[in-house]
N, C-alpha and C positions, 0 to 999 in steps of 0.2 A: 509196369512202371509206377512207383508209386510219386503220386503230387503230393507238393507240399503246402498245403493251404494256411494262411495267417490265422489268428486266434478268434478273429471278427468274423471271418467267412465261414470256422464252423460255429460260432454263434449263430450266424443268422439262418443257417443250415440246421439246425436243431431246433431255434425257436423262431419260427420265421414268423414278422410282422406282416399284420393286412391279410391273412389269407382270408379268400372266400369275396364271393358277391356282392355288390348291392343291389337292393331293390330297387326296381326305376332309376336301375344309373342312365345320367347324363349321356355318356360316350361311353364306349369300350376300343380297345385298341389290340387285337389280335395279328402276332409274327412267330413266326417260325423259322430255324432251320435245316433245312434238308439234310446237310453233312453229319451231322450230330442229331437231328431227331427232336432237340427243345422243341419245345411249345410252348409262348406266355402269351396270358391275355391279362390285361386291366381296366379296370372300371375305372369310374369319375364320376363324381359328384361334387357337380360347379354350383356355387354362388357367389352374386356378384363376381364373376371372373376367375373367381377361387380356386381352388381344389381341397372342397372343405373334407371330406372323405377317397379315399382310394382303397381299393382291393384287388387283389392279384388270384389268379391261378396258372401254375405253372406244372407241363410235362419235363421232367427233364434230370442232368445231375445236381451235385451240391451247387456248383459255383453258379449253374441257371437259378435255382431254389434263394440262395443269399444273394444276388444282385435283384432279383424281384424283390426281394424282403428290403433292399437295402434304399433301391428307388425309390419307391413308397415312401420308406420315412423321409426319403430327401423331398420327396413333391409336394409332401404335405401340406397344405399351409399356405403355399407357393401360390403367386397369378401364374396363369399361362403363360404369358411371354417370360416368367421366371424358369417356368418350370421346362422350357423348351430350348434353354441355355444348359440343361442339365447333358452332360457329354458321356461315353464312356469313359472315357479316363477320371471322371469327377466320380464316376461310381465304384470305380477300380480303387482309388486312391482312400473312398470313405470307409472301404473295406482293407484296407492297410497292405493292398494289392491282390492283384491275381497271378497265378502264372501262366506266363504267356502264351501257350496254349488253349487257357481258358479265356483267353481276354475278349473272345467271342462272344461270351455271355452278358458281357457287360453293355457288350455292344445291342444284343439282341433284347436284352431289360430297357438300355436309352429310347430303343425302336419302337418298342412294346407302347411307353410313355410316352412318345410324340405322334404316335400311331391313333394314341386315343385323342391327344389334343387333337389331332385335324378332321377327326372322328366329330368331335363336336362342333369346332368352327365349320365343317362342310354343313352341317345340320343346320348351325346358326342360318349361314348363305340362305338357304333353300328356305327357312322360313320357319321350320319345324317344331311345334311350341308344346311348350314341358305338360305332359298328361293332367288333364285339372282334375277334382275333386271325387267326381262320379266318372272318370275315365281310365280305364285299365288296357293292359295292351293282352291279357284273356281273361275270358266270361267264361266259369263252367256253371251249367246247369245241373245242376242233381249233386248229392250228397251222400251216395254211397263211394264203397271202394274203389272203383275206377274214379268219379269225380275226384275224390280226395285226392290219391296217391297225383293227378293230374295237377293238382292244385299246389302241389309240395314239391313237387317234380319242375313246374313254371317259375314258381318265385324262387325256386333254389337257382334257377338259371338267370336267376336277376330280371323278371320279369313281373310288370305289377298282376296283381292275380286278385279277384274275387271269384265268389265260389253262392251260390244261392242251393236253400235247401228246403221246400216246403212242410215238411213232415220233419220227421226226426233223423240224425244225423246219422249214417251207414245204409241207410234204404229198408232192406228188406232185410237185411242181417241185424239187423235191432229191430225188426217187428217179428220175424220170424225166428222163435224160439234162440233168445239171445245169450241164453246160458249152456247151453251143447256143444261139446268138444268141436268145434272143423277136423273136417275127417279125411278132405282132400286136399290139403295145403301143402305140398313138399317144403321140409324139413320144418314146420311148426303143425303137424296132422297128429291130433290128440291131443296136441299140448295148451290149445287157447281158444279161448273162446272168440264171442262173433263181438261180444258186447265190449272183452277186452280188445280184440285186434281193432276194432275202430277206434276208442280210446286213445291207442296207441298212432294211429294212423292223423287223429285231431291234432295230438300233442305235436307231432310235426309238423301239421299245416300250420299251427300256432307260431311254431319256435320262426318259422320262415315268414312270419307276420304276413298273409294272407288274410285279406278282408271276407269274414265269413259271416253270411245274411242266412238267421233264418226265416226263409217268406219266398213264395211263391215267384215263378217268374209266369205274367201271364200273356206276354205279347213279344214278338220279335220279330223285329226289319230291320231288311237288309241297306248296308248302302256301303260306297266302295272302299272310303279311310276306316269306318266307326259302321258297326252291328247296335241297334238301340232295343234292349231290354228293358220293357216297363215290367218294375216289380212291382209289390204291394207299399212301396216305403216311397218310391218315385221313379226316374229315368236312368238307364247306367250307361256308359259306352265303351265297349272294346273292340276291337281291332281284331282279334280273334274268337270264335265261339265256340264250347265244345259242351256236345250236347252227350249228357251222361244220366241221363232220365229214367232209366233204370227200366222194367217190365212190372205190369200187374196182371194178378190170373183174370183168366180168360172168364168171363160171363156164362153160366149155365144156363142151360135152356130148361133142363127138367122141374115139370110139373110141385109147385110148392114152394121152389127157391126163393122169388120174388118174396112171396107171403112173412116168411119166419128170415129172410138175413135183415130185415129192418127191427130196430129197438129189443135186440137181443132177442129174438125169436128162438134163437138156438139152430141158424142155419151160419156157418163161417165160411172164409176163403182163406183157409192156409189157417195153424195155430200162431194166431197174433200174441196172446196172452193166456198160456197153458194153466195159468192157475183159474181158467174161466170153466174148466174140466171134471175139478176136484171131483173123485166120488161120480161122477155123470159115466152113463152108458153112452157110450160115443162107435159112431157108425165114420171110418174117413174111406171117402173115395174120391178116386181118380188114377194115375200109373204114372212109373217109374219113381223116379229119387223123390221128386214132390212127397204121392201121399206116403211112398216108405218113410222119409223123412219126419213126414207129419206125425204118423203113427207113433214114432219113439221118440218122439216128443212128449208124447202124453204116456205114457211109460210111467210108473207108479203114481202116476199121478189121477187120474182116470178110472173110474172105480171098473169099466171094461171095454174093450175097445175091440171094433170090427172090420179088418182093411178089405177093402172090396175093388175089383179092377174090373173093365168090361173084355178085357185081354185076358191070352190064356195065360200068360204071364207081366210080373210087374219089370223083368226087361233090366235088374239091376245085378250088380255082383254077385256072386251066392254068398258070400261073406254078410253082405247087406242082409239078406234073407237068411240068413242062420242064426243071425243075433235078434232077429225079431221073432225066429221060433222058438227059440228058448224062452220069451217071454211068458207066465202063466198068466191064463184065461184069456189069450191074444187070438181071437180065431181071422182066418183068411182066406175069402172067397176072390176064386179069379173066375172069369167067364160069366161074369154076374153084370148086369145093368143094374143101375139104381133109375126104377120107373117114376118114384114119387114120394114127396114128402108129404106125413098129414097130421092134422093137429087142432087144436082151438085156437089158442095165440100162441101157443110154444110146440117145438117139437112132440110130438110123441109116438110117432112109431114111422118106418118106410117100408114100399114096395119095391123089391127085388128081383128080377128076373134071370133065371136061372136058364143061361143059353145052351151047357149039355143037356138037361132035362127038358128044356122048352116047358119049365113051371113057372108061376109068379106064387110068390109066398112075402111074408109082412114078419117082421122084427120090429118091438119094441128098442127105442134108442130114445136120448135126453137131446141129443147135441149132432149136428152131421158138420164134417169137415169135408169141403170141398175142393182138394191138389188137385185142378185143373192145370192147362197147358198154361204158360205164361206168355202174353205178349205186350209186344214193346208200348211204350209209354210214349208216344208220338204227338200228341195233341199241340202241341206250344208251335209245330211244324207243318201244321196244319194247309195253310195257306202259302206255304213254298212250295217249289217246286223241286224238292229235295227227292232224289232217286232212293225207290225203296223195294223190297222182293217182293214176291206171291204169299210169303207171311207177313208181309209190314217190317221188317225190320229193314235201319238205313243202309245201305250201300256205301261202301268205303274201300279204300285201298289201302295198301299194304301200310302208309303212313298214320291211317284212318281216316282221310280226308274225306268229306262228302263231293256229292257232284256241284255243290256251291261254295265257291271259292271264300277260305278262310272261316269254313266252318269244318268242326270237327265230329268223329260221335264214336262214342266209346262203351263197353260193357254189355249187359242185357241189350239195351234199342239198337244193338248193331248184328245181336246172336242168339240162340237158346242155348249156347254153350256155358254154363252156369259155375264156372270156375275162379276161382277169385284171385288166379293167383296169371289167370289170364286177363283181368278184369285191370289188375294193378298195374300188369305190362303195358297194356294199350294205353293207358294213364302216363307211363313214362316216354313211350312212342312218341305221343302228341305232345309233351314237354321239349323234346328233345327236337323235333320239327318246327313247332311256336320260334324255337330260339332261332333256330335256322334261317328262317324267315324274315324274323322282325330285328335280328342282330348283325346278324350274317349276309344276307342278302343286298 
């Protein structure tokens, strides 16, 4: 059957006013109906009694789509007790009508907008006073990919969002070798970099105005409305926290390490800065993706490079392993310990132990790279009593919730599972819970 809709109604079906969130709205006012399926929710942002701002999202058909677009402009502007005079027939009528089948939606758009006013006045009641200055309703802690996408994911859901990052922003994907294709990303794997997809990932935190500190968060307590974060600038408060702190390699124990990673000794953790290589005889050890990783990193760059594992294998795809045989003068010891580094103040040569042979022999090297295990970055959670495994990583559930209420933890400090496209999802998990919570609830 086809309906006949007025000129107005596919106006505002085509170009509908108001869509999308606001930040720290006021009220929201979410109705549905079951027979048909709509869905609308709308926002508010009150002063002095106003309705100086509205925004809508709506599930639904044309006539649901144009009477959200159509209320909005009518509430604009409007006081409350104005804007709660608004009827559906006043919404039906600004739209040069509906037909009568549809008049349901007009009805479900008036609901939608009185829904949110009592939304706010119930809040008024209770006491409930507008988030101040240094008060957010989520904290994330850390600034890589999981923090981010968390961070864009919250304020898209109309939630005030700051975001703290002590180092530089993407984590370890801009310190570690920031210009190399992502190789495991489904449907952008080869095509982008670590330094562009963060780039890209900022530009959205941005556009969804998320307040982004870079500094240090160095203390956090608990308490039951507000989580109080001292950073290095001052005090902040949120209501939720999500701890997205990321992993650092593990600390080696062998013999020399301590000596040469201070003041450029020529001992590293992971290639931070592959142009620090040029031309250098370079030794990396450790196993799996880490030191393969590392190694082709330094790929013509490195005037020769040595991957050594204490494994009889480095444990990765053979694809991984076939592209780094092809490399010329790339040699690769497995079953090899590295016993020791030795030197005056710089590198110059290590000891090797060579576990089929049961020999120790020494190689001349400039530079050693150290792809150790990675673990989580937990310090800031020191003093909670936050539930964690037999390798230190947080414990979380399927929403990622920790075992303290209204905190979150997401990416690396939750897993060794090192995938970024896993990292991003957990980032939208806790978006999509925060809301549930602090809106819905």
């Amino acid at each position: 059957m086809e309906i006949d809709y007025s000129d107005k109604v596919k106006e505002h079906f085509r170009n509908p006013r108001n869509v999308g969130t606001i930040k720290d709205a006021d009220a929201v006012g979410r109705v549905g109906n079951p027979v048909c399926g709509d869905v609308m929710e709308i926002q508010l942002k009150i002063e002095d009694n106003i309705i100086k701002d509205i925004k809508f999202r709506t599930f639904g058909c044309a006539s649901a789509i144009a009477t959200s677009s159509m209320i909005t402009e009518m509430a604009k502007g409007k006081t409350l007790d104005e804007a709660l005079e608004i009827t559906r027939n006043d919404v039906a009528d600004e739209l040069e009508g509906l037909p009568p089948i549809k008049m349901h939606c007009s009805n479900l758009a008036a609901d939608a907008l009185h829904s949110a006013i009592e939304d706010y006045m119930e809040k008024q009641k209770k006491g409930e006073m507008k988030l101040g200055e240094n008060e957010y309703d989520v904290g994330i802690i850390g600034g890589g990919a999981a923090g981010l996408s968390a961070a864009s994911m919250s304020s898209y859901m109309g939630l005030k969002t700051v975001i703290f990052e002590g180092s530089s922003w993407g984590g370890m994907l801009t310190r570690f070798c920031p210009d190399k294709l992502i190789e495991n990303y489904p449907g952008l794997t080869d095509k982008i970099t670590p330094h562009k997809l963060i780039d890209s990932l900022l530009n959205d935190v941005k556009k969804q105005h998320v307040d982004l500190k870079q500094e240090y968060v160095n203390e956090l307590e608990m308490d039951e409305q507000f989580k109080t974060l001292r950073a290095d600038s001052g005090t902040y408060k949120v209501k939720i926290v999500v701890l997205a702190s990321g992993s650092h390699p593990e600390k080696s124990g062998i013999s020399g390490v301590e000596k040469f990673a201070l003041d450029e000794g020529g001992v590293f953790y992971l290639t931070a800065d592959p142009s620090k290589f040029t031309d250098k005889r370079v030794l990396v050890y450790g196993k799996g993706y880490n030191a393969v990783s590392a190694a082709r990193c330094l790929v013509n760059i490195a005037g020769s490079i040595t991957l050594v594992t204490g494994d009889e294998s480095f444990k990765v795809p053979e694809q991984e392993m076939d592209k780094l045989e092809e490399v010329e003068g790339l040699k690769i010891l497995t079953s090899t310990f590295l016993e020791e580094i030795q030197g005056h103040t710089t590198v110059e040569k290590v000891s090797l132990h060579d576990l089929d042979e049961d020999e120790i022999f020494e190689i001349y090297v400039d530079a050693v790279v150290l792809a150790t295990e990675m673990v989580p970055n937990i310090e800031i959670i020191g003093k909670l009593e936050i539930e964690t495994d037999e390798s230190g990583f947080v414990q979380t559930d399927k929403y990622q919730k920790t075992s303290i209420p209204g905190v979150y933890a997401i990416g690396n400090v939750t897993s060794d599972i090192d995938l970024l496209v896993v990292a991003e999802a957990q980032g939208a998990i806790v978006a999509h819970d925060a809301y549930k919570k602090l809106r819905l609830s």
